[in-house]
C-alpha positions in Angstrom: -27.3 32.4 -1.0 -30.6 31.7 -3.4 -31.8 28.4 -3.8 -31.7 28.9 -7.7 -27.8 30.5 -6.5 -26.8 27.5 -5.0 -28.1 24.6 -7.6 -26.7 26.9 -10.3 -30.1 27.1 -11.9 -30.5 24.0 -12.0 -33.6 21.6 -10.5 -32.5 20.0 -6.6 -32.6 16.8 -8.2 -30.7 17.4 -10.9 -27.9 18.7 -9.1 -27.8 16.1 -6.6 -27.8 13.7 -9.4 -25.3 15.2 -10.9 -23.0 15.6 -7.8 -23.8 11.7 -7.0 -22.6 11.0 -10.5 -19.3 12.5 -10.0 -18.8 10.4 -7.0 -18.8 13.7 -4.4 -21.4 11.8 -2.6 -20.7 8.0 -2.8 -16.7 8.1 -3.1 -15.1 10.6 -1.0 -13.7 9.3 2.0 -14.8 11.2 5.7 -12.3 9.3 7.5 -8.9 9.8 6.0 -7.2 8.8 2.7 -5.8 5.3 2.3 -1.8 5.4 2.4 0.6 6.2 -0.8 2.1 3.6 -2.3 5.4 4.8 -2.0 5.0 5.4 1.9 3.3 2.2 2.4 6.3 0.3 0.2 8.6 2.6 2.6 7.4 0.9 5.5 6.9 -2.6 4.1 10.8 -2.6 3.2 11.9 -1.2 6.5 10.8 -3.9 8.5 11.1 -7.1 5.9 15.1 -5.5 5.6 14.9 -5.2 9.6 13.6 -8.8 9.6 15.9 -10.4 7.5 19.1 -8.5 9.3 17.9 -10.1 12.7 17.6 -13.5 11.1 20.5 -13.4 9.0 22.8 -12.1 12.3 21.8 -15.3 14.4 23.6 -17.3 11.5 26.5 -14.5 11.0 27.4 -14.1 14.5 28.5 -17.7 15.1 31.1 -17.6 13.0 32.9 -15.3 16.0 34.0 -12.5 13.2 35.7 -9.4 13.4 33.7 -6.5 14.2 34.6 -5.1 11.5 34.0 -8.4 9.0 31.0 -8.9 10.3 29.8 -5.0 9.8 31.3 -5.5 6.2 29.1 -8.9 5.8 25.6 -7.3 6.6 26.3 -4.4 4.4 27.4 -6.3 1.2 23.7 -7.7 2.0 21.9 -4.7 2.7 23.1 -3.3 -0.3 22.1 -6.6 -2.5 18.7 -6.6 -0.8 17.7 -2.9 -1.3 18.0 -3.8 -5.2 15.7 -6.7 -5.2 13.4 -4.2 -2.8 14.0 -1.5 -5.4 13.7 -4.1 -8.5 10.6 -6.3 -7.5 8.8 -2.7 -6.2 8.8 -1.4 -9.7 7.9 -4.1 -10.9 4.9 -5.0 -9.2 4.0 -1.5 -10.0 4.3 -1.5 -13.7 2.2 -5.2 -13.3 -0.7 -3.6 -11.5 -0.6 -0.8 -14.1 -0.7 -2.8 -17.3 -3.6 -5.0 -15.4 -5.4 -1.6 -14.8 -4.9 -0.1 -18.5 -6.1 -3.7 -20.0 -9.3 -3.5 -17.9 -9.6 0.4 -18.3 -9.6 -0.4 -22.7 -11.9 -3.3 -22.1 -14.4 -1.8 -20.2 -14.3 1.5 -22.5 -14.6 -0.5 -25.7 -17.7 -2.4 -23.8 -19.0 1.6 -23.8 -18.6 2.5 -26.9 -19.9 -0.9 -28.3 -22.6 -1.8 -26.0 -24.0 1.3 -24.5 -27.5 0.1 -23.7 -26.2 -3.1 -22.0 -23.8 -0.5 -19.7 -27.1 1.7 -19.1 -28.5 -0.9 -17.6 -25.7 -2.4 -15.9 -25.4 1.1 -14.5 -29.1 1.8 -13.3 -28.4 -1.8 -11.5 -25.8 -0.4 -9.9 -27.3 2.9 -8.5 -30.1 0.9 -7.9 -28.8 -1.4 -5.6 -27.5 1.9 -3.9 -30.8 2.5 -3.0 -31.4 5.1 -5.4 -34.5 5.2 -7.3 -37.6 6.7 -9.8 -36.5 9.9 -11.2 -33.4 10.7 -8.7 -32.0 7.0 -10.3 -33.0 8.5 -13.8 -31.0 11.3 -13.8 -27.9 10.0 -12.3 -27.9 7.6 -14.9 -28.2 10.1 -17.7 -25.8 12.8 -16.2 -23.1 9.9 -16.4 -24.3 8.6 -20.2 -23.6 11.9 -21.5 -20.2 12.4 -20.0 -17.9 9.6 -21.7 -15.1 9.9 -19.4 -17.0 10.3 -16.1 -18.8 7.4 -17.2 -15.8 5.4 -17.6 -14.5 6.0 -14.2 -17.6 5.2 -12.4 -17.9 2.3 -14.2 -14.3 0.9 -13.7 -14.7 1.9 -9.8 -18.2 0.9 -9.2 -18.0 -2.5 -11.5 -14.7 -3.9 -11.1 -13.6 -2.2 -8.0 -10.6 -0.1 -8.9 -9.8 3.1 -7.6 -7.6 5.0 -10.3 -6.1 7.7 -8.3 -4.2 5.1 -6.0 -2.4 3.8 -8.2 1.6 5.8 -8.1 3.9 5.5 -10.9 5.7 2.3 -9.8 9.2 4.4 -10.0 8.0 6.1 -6.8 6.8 2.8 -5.3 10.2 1.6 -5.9 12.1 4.5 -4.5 10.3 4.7 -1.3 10.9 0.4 -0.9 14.9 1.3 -2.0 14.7 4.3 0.6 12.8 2.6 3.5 15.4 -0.4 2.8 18.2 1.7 3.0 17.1 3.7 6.1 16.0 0.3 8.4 19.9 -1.0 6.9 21.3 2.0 8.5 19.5 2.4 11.7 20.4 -1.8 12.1 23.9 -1.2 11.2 24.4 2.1 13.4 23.1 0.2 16.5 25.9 -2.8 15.5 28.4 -0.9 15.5 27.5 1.4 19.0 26.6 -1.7 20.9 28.7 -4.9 19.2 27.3 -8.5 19.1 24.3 -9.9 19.6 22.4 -6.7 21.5 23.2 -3.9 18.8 21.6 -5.9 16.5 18.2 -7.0 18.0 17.4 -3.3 19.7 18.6 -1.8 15.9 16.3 -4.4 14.1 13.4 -3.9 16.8 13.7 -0.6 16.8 12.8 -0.5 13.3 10.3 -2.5 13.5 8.7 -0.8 16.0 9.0 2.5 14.1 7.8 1.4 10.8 4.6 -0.2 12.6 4.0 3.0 14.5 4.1 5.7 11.2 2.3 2.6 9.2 -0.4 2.6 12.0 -0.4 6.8 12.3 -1.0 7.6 8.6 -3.3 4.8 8.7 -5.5 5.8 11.7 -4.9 2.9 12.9 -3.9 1.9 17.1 0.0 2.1 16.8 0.4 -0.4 20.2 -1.3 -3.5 18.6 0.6 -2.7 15.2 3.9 -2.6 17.1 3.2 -5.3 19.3 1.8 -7.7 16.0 4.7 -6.8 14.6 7.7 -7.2 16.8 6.2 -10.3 18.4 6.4 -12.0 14.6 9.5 -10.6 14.6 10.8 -11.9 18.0 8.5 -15.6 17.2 10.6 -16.1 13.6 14.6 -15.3 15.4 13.9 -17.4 18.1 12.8 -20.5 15.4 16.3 -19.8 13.7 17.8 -19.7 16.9 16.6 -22.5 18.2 17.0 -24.7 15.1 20.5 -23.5 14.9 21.3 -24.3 18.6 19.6 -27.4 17.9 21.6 -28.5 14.6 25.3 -26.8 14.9 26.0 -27.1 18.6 24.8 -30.3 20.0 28.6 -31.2 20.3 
């Protein structure tokens, strides 16, 4: 392969300009991507549905019900609870989109009305990069000529907003409803094979545990402390409730 082959006939420093202005340089990520939404919301759900199953069992239980009342009990909640996940998900979503399109209109009218201010808040930016004389130059004018590159540099290097992480909240929700669902069932299943008081800790632990660990594995992150962090809260908030409840409804 030529030089000229290689740069596509185009000078060395224009081409790493131009590669630098489409962010191949200063955006891509060496190390692994950052997690979906929908997994992360996946995750998120299965172990706030976990936690709240273990807290709400050391009320439920000392009522003394029927297996089969008290199985009934935690799954008119589960269900309840997977559509607030579901609900308040896509929600949140649709939020962080209409914040991002407000900000994406903004900043393109600030474009089209004020180019020369955004050519200089632009050379700024490459600037403080490191990037100067005629490599800064070009960068800057591969990006003014390209109105739609420009914009998304501009919204990710100004405001700090990367555009492709942002799912359609409909996923985000469905992956919340799914990981809420999933954590209900593995809780439930453990109820029901070992009755009382142990089902319910291991099945909500459990959980736990496994959500922390695929959270911690997609995110390249140590899966032991994550599990650890995470159960321990866990464990730390049911013995509060248990103790306050000792404490308030069986002093006689």
């Amino acid at each position: 392969m030529t030089e000229n082959t290689h740069f596509t006939h185009k000078a060395p420093i224009e081409h790493v300009a131009e590669k630098l202005a489409e962010g191949k340089f200063s955006t891509v990520e060496v190390h692994g991507t950052e997690i979906p939404g929908h997994f992360s919301a996946a995750a998120d759900a299965a172990r706030e549905t976990a936690v709240v199953l273990l807290l709400m069992s050391c009320l439920i239980l000392s009522f003394k019900l029927p297996l089969l009342s008290l199985t009934l009990a935690l799954i008119i909640f589960s269900t309840g609870w997977t559509l607030w996940k579901f609900g308040r998900s896509a929600w949140l979503g649709w939020s962080r989109l209409e914040r991002l399109h407000r900000l994406v209109k903004q900043e393109k009218w600030e474009i089209d009305h004020n180019r020369e201010q955004e050519k200089m808040e632009l050379k700024d930016l490459y600037a403080n990069k490191g990037f100067e004389g005629k490599m800064l130059d070009h960068i800057v004018e591969v990006l003014m000529a390209d109105g739609d590159r420009l914009l998304r540099v501009m919204v990710e290097e100004e405001l700090g907003l990367k555009l492709e992480s942002h799912e359609h909240p409909l996923k985000q929700a469905c992956g919340a409803g799914l990981g809420a669902i999933a954590a209900a069932a593995m809780v439930l299943t453990c109820q029901l094979v070992a009755p009382g008081f142990q089902g319910l800790v291991i099945g909500s632990l459990g959980t736990i545990a496994a959500a922390s660990a695929l959270s911690a594995y997609y995110e390249q992150n140590r899966m032991i402390p994550a599990i650890i962090w995470n159960g321990g809260l866990a464990i730390l908030a049911y013995a509060w409730v248990y103790f306050l409840h000792e404490f308030f409804f069986r002093q006689g």
